[in-house]
LODODREN-691299 format. One record per residue (C-alpha): x, y, z; residue number from 1; residue in one letter. Coordinates in nm, 3 decimals, always signed. Example, Ala and Ser with C-alpha at 12.3 -4.5 7.8 and 13.67 -1.06 7.14 Angstrom:
> +1.230	-0.450	+0.780	1	a
> +1.367	-0.106	+0.714	2	s
//
This chain:
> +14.884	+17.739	+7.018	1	x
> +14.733	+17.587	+7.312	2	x
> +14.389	+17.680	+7.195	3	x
> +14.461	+17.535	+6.811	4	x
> +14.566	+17.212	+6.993	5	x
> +14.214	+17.191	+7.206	6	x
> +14.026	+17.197	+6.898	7	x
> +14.227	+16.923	+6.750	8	x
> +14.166	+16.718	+6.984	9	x
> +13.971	+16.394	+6.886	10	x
> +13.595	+16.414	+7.053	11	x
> +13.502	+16.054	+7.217	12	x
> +13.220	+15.904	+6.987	13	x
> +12.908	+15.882	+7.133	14	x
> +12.736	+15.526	+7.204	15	x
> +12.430	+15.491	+6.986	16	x
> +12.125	+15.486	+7.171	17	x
> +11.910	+15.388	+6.899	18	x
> +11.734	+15.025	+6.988	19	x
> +11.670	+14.725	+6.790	20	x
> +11.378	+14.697	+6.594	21	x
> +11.211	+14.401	+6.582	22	x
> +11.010	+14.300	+6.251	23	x
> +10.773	+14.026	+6.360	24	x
> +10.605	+14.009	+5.996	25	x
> +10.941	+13.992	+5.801	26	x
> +11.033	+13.725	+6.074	27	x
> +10.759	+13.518	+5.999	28	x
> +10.821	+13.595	+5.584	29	x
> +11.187	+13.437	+5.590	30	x
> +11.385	+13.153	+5.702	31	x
> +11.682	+13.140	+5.927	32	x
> +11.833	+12.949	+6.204	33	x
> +11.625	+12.694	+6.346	34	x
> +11.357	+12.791	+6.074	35	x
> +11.267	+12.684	+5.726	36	x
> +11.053	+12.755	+5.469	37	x
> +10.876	+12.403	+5.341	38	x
> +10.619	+12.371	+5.014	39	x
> +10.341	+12.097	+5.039	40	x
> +10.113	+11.948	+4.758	41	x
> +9.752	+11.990	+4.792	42	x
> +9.670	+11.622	+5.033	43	x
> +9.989	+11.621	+5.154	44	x
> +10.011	+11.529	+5.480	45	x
> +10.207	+11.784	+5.727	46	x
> +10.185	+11.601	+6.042	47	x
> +9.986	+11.299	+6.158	48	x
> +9.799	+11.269	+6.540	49	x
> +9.982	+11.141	+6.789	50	x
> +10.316	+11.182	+6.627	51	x
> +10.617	+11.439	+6.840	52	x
> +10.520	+11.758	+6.788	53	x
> +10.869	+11.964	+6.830	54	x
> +10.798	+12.270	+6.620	55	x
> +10.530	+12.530	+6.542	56	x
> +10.397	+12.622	+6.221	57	x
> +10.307	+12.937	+6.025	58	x
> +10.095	+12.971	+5.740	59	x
> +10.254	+13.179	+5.458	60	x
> +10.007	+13.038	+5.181	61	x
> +9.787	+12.819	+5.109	62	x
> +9.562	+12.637	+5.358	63	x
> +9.572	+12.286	+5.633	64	x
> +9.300	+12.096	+5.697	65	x
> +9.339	+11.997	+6.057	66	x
> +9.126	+11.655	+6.160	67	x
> +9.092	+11.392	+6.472	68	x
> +9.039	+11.064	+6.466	69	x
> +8.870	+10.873	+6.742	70	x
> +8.946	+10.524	+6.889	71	x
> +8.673	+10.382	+6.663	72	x
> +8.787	+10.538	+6.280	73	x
> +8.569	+10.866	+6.302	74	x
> +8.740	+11.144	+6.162	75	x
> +8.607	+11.496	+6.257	76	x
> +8.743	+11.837	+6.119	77	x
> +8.804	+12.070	+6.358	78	x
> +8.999	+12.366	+6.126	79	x
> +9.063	+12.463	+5.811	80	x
> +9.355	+12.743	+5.860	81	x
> +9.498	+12.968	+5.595	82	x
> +9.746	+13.301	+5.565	83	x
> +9.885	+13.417	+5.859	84	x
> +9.752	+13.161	+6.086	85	x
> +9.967	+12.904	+6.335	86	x
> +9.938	+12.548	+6.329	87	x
> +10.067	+12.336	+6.601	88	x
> +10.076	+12.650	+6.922	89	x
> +10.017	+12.393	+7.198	90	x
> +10.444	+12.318	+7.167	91	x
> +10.441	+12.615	+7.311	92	x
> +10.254	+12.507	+7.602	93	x
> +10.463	+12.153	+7.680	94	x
> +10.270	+11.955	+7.442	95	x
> +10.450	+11.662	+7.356	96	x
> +10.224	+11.514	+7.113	97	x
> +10.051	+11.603	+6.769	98	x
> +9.683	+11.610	+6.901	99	x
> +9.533	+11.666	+6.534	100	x
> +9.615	+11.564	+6.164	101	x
> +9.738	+11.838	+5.922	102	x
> +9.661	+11.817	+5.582	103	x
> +9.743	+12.037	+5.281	104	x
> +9.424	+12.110	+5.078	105	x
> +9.605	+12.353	+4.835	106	x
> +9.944	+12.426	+4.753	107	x
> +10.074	+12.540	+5.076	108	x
> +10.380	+12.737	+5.181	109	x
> +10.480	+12.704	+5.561	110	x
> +10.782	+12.852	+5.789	111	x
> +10.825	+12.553	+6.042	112	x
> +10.970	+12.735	+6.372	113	x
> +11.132	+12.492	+6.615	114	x
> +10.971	+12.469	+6.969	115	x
> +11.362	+12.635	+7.098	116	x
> +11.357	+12.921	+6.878	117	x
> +10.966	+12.983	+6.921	118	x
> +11.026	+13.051	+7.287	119	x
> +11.383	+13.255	+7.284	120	x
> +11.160	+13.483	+7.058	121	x
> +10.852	+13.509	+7.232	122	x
> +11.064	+13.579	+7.549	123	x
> +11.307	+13.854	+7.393	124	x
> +11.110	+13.989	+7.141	125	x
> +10.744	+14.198	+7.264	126	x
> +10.657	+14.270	+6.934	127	x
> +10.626	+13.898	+6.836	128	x
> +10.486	+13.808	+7.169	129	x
> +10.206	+14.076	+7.131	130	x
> +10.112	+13.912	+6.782	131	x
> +10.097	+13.586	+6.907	132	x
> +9.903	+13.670	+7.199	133	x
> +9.668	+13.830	+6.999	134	x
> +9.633	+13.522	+6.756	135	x
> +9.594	+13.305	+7.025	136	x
> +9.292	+13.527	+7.192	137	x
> +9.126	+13.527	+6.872	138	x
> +9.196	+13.195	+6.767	139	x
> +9.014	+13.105	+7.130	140	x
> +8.746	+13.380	+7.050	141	x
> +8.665	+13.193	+6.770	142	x
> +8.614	+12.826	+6.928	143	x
> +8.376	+12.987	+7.159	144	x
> +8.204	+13.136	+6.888	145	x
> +8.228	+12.810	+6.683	146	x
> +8.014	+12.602	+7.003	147	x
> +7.780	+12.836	+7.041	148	x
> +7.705	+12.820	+6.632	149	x
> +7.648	+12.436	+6.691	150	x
> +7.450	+12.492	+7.014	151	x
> +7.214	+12.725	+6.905	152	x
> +7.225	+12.761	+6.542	153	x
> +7.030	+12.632	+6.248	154	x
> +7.269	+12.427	+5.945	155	x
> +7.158	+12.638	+5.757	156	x
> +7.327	+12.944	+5.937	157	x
> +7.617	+12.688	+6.030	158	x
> +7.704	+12.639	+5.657	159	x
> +7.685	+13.019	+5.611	160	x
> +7.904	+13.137	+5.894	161	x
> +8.157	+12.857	+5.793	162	x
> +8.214	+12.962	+5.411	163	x
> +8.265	+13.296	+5.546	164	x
> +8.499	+13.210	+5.751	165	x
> +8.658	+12.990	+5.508	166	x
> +8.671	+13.303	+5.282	167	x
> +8.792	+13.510	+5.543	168	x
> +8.553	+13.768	+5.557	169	x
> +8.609	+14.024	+5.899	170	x
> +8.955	+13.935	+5.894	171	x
> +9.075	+14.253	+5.777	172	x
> +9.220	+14.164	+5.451	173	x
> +9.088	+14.096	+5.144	174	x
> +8.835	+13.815	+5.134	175	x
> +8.942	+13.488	+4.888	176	x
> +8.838	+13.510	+4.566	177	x
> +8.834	+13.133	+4.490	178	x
> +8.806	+12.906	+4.810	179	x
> +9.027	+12.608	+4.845	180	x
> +8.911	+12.287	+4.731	181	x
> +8.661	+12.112	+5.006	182	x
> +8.429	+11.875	+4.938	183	x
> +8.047	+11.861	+5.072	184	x
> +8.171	+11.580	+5.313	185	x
> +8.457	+11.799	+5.498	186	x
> +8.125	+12.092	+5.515	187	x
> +7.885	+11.826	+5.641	188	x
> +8.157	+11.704	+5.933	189	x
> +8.240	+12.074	+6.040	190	x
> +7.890	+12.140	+6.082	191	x
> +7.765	+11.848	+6.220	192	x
> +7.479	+11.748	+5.932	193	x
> +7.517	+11.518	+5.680	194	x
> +7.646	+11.570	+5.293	195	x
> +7.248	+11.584	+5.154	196	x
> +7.211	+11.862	+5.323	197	x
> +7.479	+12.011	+5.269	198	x
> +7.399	+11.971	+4.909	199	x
> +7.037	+12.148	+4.937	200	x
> +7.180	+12.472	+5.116	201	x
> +7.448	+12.514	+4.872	202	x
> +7.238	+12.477	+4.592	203	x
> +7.006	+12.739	+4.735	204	x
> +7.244	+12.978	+4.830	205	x
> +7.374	+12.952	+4.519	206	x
> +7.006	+13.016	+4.354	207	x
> +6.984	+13.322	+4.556	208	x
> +7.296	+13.469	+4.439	209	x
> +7.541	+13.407	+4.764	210	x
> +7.792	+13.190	+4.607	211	x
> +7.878	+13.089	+4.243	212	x
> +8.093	+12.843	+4.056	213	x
> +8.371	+12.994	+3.829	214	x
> +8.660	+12.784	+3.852	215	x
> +8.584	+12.741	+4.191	216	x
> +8.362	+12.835	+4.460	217	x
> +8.330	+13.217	+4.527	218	x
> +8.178	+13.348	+4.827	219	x
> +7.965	+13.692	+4.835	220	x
> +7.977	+13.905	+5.118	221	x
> +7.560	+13.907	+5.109	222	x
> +7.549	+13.548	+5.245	223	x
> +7.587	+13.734	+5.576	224	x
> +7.198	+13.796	+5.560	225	x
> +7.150	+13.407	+5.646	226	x
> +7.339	+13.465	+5.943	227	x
> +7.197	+13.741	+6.080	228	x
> +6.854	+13.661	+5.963	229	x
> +6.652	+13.577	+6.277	230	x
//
């Protein structure tokens, strides 16, 4: 009897031992607390320089135009950002202040994060932290790589490398088929030549079979051979 009653007896459950997993993607997919999901318009305006920046944002679709404006009126374009890429970072950092203007250029889906939950997540969660490091590395990768293209390079091979970019070719997913909307002014000011010639190098490359119009303006991975060309 004593041996029937032993094997009655009710075994202690085990504590589970299995660990949160973190899902930084599906994170940056939804809203939630302290989080939201906003649409804008193509030329909307997101956020204006010198306004409080308090939040950061991603980009779910679409793509921001990102400008500065001196004391004197000149506007410059320092970004045009799309999928997967964060506006706003330096919140992060203690910045207080909007040091850029963010404009839709297409319809444009973005999770706005504020500054409070950005860093409880970045502190607790390493899978998150590790993406947004490695945003932010690339992200200054690419600055370099963008003053050493003014420095040394032709406009010719400036214009190039840019719609590439802007089609996101080497980003390791598929390039745009159509790019957004962007006139030959906004590709004269990020390269630093005027709209004329602008003009002439688009019309060549499109001559030569790099680009074409078809509802937009399509980029072909073969326009690579004016940047590499010495």
């Amino acid at each position: 009897m004593q041996e029937i009653a032993s094997s009655n007896r009710i075994k202690p459950k085990r504590k589970s031992t299995q660990k949160h997993t973190f899902n930084a993607q599906a994170f940056l997919d939804s809203a939630g607390v302290s989080r939201k999901v906003v649409e804008y318009q193509r030329t909307r305006k997101i956020f204006s320089q010198g306004e409080p920046a308090t939040s950061v944002m991603y980009v779910q679709k679409g793509s921001v135009k990102l400008t500065v404006v001196n004391e004197v009126g000149k506007e410059a374009v320092l970004a045009i950002l799309g999928p997967r890429d964060f506006i706003g970072e330096g919140v992060v950092a203690g910045q207080s202040v909007r040091m850029a203007t963010a404009t839709a250029i297409a319809p444009t889906t973005l999770l706005i994060i504020e500054r409070s939950e950005m860093v409880r997540v970045l502190h607790s969660e390493h899978a998150f932290s590790d993406r947004f490091m490695s945003y932010m590395l690339s992200r200054n990768i690419r600055i370099e790589e963008d003053l050493i293209d003014q420095l040394f390079n032709s406009s010719e091979k400036r214009l190039a490398r840019t719609l590439l970019l802007l089609a996101r070719y080497g980003k390791g997913a598929h390039p745009l088929k159509t790019l957004p909307k962007i006139s030959q002014e906004v590709l004269a000011g990020m390269i630093g030549t005027t709209r004329s010639r602008v003009s002439y190098f688009m019309n060549k490359f499109r001559k030569l079979g790099f680009i074409h119009y078809n509802g937009g303006l399509q980029v072909h991975e073969s326009l690579l051979t004016v940047v590499l060309h010495e």
